[in-house]
N, C-alpha and C positions, 0 to 999 in steps of 0.2 A: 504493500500500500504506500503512495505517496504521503509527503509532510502535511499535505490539508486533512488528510481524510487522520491522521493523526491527529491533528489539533482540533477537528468534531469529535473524534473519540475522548479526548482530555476532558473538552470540556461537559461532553455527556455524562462522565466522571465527575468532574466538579459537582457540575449539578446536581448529582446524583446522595451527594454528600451533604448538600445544601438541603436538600428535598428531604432527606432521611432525619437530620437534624428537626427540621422547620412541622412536619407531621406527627414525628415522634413527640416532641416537647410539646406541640399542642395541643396533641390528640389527648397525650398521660394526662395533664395539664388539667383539660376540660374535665374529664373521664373521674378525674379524683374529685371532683366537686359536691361528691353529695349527690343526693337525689336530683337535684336539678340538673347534674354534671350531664347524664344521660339525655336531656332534652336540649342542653345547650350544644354538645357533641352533634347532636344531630340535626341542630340548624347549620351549625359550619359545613359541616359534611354536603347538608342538599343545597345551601347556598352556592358552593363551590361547583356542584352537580348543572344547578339550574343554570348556571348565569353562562357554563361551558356550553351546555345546548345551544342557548339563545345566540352566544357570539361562536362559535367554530365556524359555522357556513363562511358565515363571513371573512374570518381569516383566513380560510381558502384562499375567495377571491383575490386579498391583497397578495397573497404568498405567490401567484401566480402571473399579477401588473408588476409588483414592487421588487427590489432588491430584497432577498432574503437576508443576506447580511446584516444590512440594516436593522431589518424587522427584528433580528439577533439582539443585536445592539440593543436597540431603543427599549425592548421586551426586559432586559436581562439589564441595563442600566434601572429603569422605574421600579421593579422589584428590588433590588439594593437597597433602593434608598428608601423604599417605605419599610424594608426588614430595620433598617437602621434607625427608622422614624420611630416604631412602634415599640424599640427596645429598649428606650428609658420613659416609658409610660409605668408605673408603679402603684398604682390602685386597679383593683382586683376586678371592678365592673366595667370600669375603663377599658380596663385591657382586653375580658368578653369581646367588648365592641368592636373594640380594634381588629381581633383575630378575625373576626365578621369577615370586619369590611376590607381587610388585609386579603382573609379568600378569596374573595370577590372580584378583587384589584388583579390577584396574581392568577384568576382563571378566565380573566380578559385577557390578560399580557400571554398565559398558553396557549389560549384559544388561538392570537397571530404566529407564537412561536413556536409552535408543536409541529402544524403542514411544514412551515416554513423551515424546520430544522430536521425533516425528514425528505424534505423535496431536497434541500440545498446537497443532500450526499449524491444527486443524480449531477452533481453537476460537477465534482472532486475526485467520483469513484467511476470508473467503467462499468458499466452493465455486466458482464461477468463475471465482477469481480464485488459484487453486490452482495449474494447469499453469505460468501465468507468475511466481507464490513460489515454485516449485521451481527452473523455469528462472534465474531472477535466484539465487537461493540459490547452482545450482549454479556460476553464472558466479562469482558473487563467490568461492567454495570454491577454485575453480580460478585464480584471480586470486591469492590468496594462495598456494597450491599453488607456482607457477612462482614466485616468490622464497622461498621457504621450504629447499628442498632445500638451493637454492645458501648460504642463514644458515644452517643447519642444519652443512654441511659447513664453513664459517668458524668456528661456532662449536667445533665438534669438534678443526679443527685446530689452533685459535692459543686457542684455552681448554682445555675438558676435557668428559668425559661430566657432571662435578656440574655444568659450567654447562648442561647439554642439562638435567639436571632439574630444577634449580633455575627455568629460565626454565619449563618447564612448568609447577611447581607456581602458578606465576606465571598462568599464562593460566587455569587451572581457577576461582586467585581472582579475576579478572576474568570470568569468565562465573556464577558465584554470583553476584553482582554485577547483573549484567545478568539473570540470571531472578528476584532480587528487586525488582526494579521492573515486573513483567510483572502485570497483573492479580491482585487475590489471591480475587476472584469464583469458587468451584467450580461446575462444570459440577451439574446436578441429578442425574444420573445419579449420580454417585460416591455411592456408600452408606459410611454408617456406622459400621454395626455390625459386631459383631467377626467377623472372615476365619477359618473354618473351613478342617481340609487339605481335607473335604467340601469345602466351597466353590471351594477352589483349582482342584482337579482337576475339578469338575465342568463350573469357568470354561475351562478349560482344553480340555476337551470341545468343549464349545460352538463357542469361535475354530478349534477342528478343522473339525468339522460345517460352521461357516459358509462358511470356505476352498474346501471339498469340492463347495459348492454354487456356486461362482463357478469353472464351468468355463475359462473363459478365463486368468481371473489362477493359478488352481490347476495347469493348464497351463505356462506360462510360469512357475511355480516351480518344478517337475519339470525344466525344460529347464535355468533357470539352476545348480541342483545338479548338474547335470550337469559344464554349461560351468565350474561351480566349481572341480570337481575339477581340472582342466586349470589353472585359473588360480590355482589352490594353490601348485602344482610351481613356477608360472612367479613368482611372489611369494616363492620361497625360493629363487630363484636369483636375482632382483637384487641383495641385500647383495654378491653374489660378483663383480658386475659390473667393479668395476676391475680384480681379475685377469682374468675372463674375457675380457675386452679389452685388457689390457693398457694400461690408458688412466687415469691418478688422475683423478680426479672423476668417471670415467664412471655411478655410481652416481647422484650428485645431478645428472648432466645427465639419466639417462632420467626421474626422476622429475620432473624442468622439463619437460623434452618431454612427458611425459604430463598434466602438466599443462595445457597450451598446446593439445593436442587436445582435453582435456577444458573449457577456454573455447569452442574452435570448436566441439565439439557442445551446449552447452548456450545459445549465439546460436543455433542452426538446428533444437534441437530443436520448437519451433514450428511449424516451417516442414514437418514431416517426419509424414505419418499413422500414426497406432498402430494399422495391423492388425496381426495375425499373423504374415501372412509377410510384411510390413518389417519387425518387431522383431526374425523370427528370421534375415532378408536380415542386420541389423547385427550378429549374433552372428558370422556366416560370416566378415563383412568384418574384425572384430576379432582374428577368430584368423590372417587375413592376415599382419596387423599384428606378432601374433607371431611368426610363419612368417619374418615379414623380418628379425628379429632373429638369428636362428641362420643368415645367408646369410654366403656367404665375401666379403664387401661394405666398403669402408672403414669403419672402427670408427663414425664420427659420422653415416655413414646406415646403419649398422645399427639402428642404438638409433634411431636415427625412428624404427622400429614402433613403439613405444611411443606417440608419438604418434596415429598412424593408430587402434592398440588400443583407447586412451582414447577419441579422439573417436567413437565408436561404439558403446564401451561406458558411456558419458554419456547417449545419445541412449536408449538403452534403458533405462538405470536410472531417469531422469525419466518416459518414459511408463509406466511397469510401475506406479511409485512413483504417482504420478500417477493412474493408473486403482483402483488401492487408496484414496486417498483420496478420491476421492469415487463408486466404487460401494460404498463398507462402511459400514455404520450406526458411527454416532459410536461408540454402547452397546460396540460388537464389535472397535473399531479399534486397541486395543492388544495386545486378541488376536492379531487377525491378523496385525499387523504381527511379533510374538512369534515367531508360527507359520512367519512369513516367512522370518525369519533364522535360525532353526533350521534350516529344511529346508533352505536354502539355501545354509549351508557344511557339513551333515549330513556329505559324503564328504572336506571339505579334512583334518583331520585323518588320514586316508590317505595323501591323495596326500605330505603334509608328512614322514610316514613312513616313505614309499618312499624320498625324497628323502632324508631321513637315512643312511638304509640303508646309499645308491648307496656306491660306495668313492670317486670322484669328481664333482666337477661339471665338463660340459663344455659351453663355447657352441654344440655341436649341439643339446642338448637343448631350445632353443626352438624346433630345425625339430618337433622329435616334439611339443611341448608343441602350439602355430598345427596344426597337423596334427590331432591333437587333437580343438581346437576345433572347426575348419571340419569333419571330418567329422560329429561330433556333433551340430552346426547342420543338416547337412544333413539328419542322420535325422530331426531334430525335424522338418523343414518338410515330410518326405514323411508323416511322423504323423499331422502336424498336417492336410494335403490330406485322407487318411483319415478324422479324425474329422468336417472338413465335409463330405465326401461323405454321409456316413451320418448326418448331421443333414437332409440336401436330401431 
């Protein structure tokens, strides 16, 4: 791989560390509050959820006129400074607010950054050489991933939540950093002229249209919205994990162990073919994964599901991801990608609401959640049989 497509992996890295900090400290944070904690947890959650729907389309479109670089920049400057804003606020309702509207703030600024920093690798890496920059990407993600939780939880314990944001604002000006030294060459597609809402929407259209026509990958988006919803619920009951086990640090160990699975499937996603029904065989096996977590099992092979979850659902995110990049016209690709992540947590704001709802959380609720999963996998694969038949 060339020195760019290094310096997007770095800073994937960075971020990666920032992001692990910045959820972990918050999520503990909220989570420990008391009876309220659980309601308050789950307005940041859907906050963050809602406001990613409403703005992805539209980062698309920009990802697609604009300089990605840029979009880098300016993304990855604005979150800095408001991690840095909100880190010497010191009263306790205040700071609630803050986390809010901090969410809020930083899942506008992904919404541009997320197409735009998965488009920008079509423009650094060769089409070839794609499947193994994601693979490497994801190894290296998941390498930092597995020390992270465990600083993360150091840091929360013997500092505070301002050092959890403070070191974040820190890693966002390190990767500014790192996408200004990235080509400053614009792709010839990127036009000029001034962005009509016309425009917007009509761009907006289009990455529909195009999706719609990539039966395969438009397939395998329907199923992941699916499997989302499930992996919603199960994402708003990690913070809860030390009580639910009974176990201090059990939180920053499931998210080591998921990590750790997610290096073993990003070594052998290579090795594994992207049909159909092996992506959606690894959906099955992930909700297992789940499934083992809500067993009446010693606390520290419970939380292995985690593991099992990850390495699996790694294996699928790289080929899914992977086959987006290189059957989608460059012209279309931040569209899509836009289109992607829309659809794709479309129902978690639900399931995060139920979860609010519940009067309590209890460690069964991963047998229902793996349950879930795997039966939802299964309907997709007898679907999926279906629609090849009737292509034959």
């Amino acid at each position: 791989m060339n020195r760019h497509a290094v310096q997007l992996i770095s800073r994937g890295a960075i971020n990666k560390i920032g992001n692990m900090l910045y959820d972990y400290g918050n999520s503990v944070w909220l989570a420990s509050m008391g009876t309220i904690g659980k309601t308050v947890l789950g307005i940041y959650q859907i906050s963050e959820l809602v406001t990613g729907i409403l703005v992805n389309p539209f980062g698309g479109v920009i990802s697609d006129r604009f300089s990605r670089r840029k979009i880098l920049m300016t993304t990855d400057l604005v979150c800095g400074l408001l991690c840095l804003a909100i880190s010497f606020i010191t009263n306790d309702s205040l700071m609630i607010a803050a986390l809010i509207f901090a969410n809020i703030v930083q899942a506008i600024a992904f919404g541009f950054s997320r197409p735009a920093n998965k488009a920008i690798i079509t423009e650094v890496v060769e089409k070839e050489e794609i499947v193994t920059y994601n693979a490497h990407l994801e190894l290296v993600l998941q390498v930092v991933s597995v020390s992270s939780p465990v600083f993360s939880f150091l840091v929360l314990q013997f500092a505070s939540l301002h050092a959890t944001l403070l070191l974040d604002a820190l890693t966002f000006f390190i990767a500014f950093v790192l996408v200004a030294f990235l080509p400053k060459e614009e792709p010839q597609f990127q036009e000029k002229h001034r962005l009509t809402r016309k425009d917007i929407f009509s761009d907006i259209k289009e990455g529909l249209d195009y999706i719609w026509h990539q039966k395969d990958i438009f397939f395998l988006l329907l199923v992941a919205s699916g499997v989302n919803f499930f992996f919603a619920a199960f994402e708003f009951l990690l913070p809860f994990s030390n009580r639910l086990y009974g176990v201090k640090g059990a939180y920053a160990t499931i998210l080591t162990l998921g990590a750790i699975g997610s290096i073993l499937g990003a070594l052998v996603a290579n090795k594994i073919a992207s049909s159909m029904k092996t992506l959606l065989f690894l959906l099955i096996l992930a909700g297992v994964g789940v499934f083992m977590m809500g067993l009446p099992l010693p606390p520290y092979l419970s939380i292995s599901g985690n593991l099992v979850c990850e390495f699996f659902v790694t294996i699928f995110d790289i080929h899914v991801f992977s086959q987006v990049q290189t059957k989608v016209e460059d012209d279309y690709l931040g569209r899509v990608l836009s289109t992607i992540y829309t659809l794709a947590v479309l129902f978690m704001p639900i399931a995060k609401g139920l979860m609010t709802w519940l009067p309590s959380v209890q460690v069964e609720s991963f047998l229902l959640i793996g349950a879930g999963v795997i039966l939802f996998s299964l309907f997709a694969q007898l679907v999926a049989k279906q629609l090849q038949s009737k292509e034959q």
